[in-house]
PAVOLO-647986 format. One line per field, with one value per residue (C-alpha): x, y, z; residue number from 1; residue in one letter. Coordinates in steps of 0.25 Angstrom, whole numbers, plus 5000, padded with zeros to 4 digits. Layout:
BEGIN
c1 <- [X  ...]
c2 <- [Y  ...]
c3 <- [Z  ...]
resi <- [NUM  ...]
resn <- [a  ...]
END
This chain:
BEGIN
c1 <- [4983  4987  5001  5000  5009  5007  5007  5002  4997  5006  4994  4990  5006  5005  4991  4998  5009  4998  4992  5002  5008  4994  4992  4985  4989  4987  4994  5000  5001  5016  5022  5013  5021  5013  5004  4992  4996  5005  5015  5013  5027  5029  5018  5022  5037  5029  5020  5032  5040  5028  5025  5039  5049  5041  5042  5030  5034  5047  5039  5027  5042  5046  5030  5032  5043  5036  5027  5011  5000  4985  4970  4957  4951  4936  4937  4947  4961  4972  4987  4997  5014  5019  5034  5037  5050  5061  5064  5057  5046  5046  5032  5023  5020  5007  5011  4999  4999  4990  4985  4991  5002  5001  5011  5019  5026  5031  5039  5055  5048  5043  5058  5065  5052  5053  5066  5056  5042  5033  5028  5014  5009  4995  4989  4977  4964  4962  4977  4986  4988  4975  4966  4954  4942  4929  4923  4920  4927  4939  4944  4957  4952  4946  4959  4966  4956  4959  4974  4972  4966  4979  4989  4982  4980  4995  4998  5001  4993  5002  5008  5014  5006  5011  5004  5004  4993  4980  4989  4990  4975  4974  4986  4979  4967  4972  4979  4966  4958  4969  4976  4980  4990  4998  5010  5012  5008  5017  5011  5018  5006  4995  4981  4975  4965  4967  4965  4955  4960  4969  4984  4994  5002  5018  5022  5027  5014  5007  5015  5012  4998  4998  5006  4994  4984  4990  4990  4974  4972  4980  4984  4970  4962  4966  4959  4945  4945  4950  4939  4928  4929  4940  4933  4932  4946  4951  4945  4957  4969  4963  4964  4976  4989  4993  4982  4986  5000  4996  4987  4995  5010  5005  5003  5017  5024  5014  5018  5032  5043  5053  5049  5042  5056  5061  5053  5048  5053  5044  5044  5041  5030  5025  5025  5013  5007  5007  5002  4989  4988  4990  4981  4971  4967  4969  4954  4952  4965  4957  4946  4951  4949  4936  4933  4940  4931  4918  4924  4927  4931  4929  4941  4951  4956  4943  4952  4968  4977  4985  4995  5009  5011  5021  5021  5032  5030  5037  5039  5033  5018  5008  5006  5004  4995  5002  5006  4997  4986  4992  4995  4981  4978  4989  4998  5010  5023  5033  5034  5045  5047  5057  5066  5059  5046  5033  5017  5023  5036  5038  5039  5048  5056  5055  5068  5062  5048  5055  5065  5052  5044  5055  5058  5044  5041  5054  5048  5036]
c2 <- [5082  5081  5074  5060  5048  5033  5028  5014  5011  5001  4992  4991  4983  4978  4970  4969  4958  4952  4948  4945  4934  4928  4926  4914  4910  4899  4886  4886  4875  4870  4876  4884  4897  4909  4901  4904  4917  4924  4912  4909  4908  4921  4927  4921  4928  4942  4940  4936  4949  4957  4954  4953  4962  4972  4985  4995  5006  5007  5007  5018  5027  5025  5030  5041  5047  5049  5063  5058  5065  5059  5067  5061  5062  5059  5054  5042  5045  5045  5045  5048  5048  5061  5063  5074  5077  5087  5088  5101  5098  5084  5078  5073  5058  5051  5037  5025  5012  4999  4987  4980  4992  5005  5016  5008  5003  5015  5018  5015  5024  5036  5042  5040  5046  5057  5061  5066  5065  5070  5057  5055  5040  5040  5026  5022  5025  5012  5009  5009  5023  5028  5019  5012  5015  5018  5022  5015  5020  5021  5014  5018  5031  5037  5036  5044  5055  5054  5054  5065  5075  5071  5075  5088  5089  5089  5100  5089  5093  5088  5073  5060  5047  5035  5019  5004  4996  5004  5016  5013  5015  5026  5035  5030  5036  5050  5049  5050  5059  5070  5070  5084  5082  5069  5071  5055  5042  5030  5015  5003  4995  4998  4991  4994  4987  4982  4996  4992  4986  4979  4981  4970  4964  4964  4950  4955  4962  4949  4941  4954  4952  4935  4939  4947  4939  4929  4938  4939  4925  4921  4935  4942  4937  4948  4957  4950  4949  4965  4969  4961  4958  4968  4968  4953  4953  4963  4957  4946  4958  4968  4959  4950  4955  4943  4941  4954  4951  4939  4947  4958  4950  4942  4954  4959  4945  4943  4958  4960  4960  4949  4940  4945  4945  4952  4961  4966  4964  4960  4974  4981  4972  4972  4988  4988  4977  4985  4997  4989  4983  4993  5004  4993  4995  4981  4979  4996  4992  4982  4991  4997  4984  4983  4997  4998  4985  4994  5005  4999  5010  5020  5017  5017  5030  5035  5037  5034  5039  5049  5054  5051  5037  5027  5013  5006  4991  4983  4969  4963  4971  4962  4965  4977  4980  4980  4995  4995  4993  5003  5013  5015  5018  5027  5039  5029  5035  5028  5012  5006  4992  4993  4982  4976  4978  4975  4980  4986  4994  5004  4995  4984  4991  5004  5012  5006  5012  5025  5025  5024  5034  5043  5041  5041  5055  5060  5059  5068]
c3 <- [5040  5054  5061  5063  5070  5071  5086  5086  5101  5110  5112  5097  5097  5110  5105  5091  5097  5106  5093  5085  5096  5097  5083  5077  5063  5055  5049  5036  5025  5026  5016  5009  5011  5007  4997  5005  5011  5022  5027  5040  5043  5039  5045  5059  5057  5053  5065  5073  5070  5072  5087  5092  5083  5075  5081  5073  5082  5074  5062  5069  5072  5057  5051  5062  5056  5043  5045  5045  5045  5046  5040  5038  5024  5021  5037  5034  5041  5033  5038  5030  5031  5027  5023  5014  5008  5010  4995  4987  4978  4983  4978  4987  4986  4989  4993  4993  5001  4999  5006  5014  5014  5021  5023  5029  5014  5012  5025  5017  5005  5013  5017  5003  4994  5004  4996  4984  4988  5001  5004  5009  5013  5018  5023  5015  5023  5029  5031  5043  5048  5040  5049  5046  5036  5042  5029  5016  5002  5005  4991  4984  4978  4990  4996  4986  4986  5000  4999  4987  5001  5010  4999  4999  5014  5013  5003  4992  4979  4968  4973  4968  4971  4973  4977  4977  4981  4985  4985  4970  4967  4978  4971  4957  4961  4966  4954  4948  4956  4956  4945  4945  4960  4957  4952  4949  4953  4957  4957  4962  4959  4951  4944  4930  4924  4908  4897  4887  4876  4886  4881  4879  4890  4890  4893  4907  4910  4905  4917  4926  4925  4926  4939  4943  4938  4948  4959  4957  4957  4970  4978  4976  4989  4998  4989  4988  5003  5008  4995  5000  5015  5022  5034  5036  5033  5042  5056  5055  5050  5061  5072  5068  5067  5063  5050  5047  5045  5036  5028  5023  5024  5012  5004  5007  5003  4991  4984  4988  4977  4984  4995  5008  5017  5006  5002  5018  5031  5042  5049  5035  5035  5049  5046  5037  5044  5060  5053  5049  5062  5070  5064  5063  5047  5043  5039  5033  5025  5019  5015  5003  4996  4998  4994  4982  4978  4981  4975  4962  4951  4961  4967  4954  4946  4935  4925  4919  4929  4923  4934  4928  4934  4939  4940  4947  4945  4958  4955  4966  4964  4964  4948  4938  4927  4913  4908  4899  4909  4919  4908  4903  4918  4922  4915  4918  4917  4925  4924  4933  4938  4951  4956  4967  4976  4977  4979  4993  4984  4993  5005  4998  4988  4994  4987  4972  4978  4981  4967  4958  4965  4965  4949  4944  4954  4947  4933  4936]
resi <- [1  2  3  4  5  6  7  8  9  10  11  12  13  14  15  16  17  18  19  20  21  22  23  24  25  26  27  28  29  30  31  32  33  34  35  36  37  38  39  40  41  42  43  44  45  46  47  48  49  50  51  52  53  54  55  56  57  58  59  60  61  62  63  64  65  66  67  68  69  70  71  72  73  74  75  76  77  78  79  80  81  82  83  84  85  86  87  88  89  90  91  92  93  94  95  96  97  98  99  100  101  102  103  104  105  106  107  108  109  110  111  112  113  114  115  116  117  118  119  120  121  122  123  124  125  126  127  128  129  130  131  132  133  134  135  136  137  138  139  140  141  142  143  144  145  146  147  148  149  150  151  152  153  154  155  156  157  158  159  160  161  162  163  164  165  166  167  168  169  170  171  172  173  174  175  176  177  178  179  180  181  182  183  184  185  186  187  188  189  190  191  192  193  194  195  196  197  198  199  200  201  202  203  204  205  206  207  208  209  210  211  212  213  214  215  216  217  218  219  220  221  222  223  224  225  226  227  228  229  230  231  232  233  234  235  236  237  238  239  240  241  242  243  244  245  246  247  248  249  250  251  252  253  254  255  256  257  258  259  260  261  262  263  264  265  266  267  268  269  270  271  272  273  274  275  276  277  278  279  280  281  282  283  284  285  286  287  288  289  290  291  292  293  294  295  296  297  298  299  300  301  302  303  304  305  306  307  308  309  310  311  312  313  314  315  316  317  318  319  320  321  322  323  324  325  326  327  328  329  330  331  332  333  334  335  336  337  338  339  340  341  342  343  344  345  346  347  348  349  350  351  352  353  354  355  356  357  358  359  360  361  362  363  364]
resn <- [x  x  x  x  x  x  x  x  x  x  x  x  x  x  x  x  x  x  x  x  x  x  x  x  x  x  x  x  x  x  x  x  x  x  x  x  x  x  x  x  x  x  x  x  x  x  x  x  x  x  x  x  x  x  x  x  x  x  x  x  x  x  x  x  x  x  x  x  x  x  x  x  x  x  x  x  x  x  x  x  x  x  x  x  x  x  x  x  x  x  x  x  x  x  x  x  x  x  x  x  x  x  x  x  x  x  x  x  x  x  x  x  x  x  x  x  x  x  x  x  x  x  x  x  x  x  x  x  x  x  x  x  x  x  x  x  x  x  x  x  x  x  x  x  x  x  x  x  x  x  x  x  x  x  x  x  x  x  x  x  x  x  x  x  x  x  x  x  x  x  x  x  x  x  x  x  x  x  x  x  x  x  x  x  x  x  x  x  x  x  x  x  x  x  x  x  x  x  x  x  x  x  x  x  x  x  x  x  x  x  x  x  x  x  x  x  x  x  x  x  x  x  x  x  x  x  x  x  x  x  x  x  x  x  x  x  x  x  x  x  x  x  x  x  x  x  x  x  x  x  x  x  x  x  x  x  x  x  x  x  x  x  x  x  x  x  x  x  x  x  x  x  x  x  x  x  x  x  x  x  x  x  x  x  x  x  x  x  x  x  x  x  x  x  x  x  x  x  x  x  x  x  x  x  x  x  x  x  x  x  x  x  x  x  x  x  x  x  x  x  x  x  x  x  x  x  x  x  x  x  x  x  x  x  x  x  x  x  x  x  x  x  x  x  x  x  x  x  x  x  x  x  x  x  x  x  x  x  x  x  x  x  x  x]
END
């Protein structure tokens, strides 16, 4: 593990705001809104924002003042934020990002979880300050058997675990693979498949999964695409700033708890967005998609998780599997329901994030 800092070249921004003042962006249907995707008059205030009033160096000075450290592991680098806690027998905690997230979501959370935990953020191989892919394989449980090396690498052999998104099914799998080292594992998302026989349904979890069912039917494309054809794809959000804006901003409106102004400013936004722009992993973020489809069971835990496990159902997630369905998967132990927030809960409700956490840590 050796030091590392972010020092995004001046001419990688420089060639950023040339772009971004010659974007080319299409009409819109009066009206339409967000019916067929990102709203072009919001994308045009976004891209506005980011050419003449965004400043990623305040950001970069902000990621710098969190201790880093980078490695490689089986020859993929893999960075990771690094803040430990001043607090005796903190635990360490082992935090998981997703697509189109990165480290960036937990920047409000880092300081505050810091008061218990010794916070470890690595970006997913692939992902912003991890940088591109150059093999195949790496699907979500390689990358917790990767993870599993950094926590040693850092003298970390008993840890908490804690993920959304991908970062769900990454700390699912370590979960899994070492058994023995997690102390507990938190989930602000996560997936099960029906137990058989398949258990009855609340009337609640009958409208949770009619709510889902819908998302499949009209919210699924981006997955077919990113699982089949990343690389096509990713021609368009590599060279265009502008592309990339409209690609991911959708998915921050479309799983957010309140409505997008509410939920995220523009520069919280813009965040995320630069980091994948300017390390140039719009198309290896992409990748994971596509493995984890060649993957198949490979990729997913072998057996029933049975690390003492929390799930903390945010409102605005895109959906969750009845208990029934998640209990016969993991030992659940902890079933909360917070206020506010959405599949992004630490970057958009980050003192409930931190509160549950905290309590289900406490427990343990």
């Amino acid at each position: 593990m050796k030091p590392s800092t972010i020092k995004v070249p001046d001419e990688v921004l420089v060639d950023l705001r040339d772009r971004l003042a010659r974007a080319r962006l299409p009409n819109q249907i009066d009206g339409i809104g967000w019916d067929q995707g990102t709203d072009r008059d919001y994308l045009v205030g976004l891209l506005e924002h980011w050419r003449t009033t965004y400043d990623w160096r305040q950001t970069e000075a902000r990621l710098n003042a969190i201790p880093q450290l980078a490695t490689d592991v089986e020859g993929q680098h893999i960075h990771v934020l690094h803040a430990r806690s001043e607090r005796p027998g903190a635990i360490p905690l082992l935090l998981s990002h997703g697509w189109p997230g990165s480290v960036l979501e937990f920047l409000d959370v880092i300081g505050p979880l810091t008061e218990d935990f010794h916070v470890v953020a690595p970006s997913l191989p692939g992902f912003t300050f991890s940088g591109e892919t150059s093999q195949r394989g790496w699907h979500p449980r390689r990358i917790a058997g990767a993870f599993a090396e950094v926590m040693s690498r850092l003298g970390y052999e008993h840890y908490g675990l804690q993920g959304g998104d991908w970062g769900s099914l990454v700390s699912a799998n370590l979960a899994d693979l070492h058994p023995e080292r997690i102390i507990g594992l938190h989930l602000n998302m996560v997936t099960a498949a029906p137990p058989v026989p398949d258990a009855a349904l609340t009337e609640a979890e009958t409208q949770e999964r009619e709510r889902t069912r819908l998302w499949r039917r009209t919210g699924i494309g981006y997955q077919e695409i990113q699982g089949t054809r990343p690389q096509s794809l990713g021609y368009s959000l590599q060279d265009s700033p502008a592309g990339l804006a409209g690609w991911i901003v959708e998915k921050f409106r479309e799983w957010s708890h309140g409505s997008i102004a509410e939920a995220f400013t523009f520069d919280r936004l813009l965040d995320n967005i630069t980091a994948y722009w300017v390390t140039g992993t719009a198309t290896s973020s992409l990748r994971i998609y596509w493995e984890m489809r060649q993957a198949g069971r490979q990729a997913v835990p072998e057996r029933r998780v049975e690390v003492p496990t929390a799930i903390a159902m945010f409102p605005g997630e895109i959906g969750y599997p009845p208990r029934a369905w998640t209990e016969a998967a993991y030992n659940v132990v902890r079933w909360s329901s917070p206020s506010k927030g959405g599949h992004f809960a630490a970057m958009e409700a980050p003192a409930e994030f931190v509160d549950d956490v905290r309590s289900f840590f406490s427990t343990l």
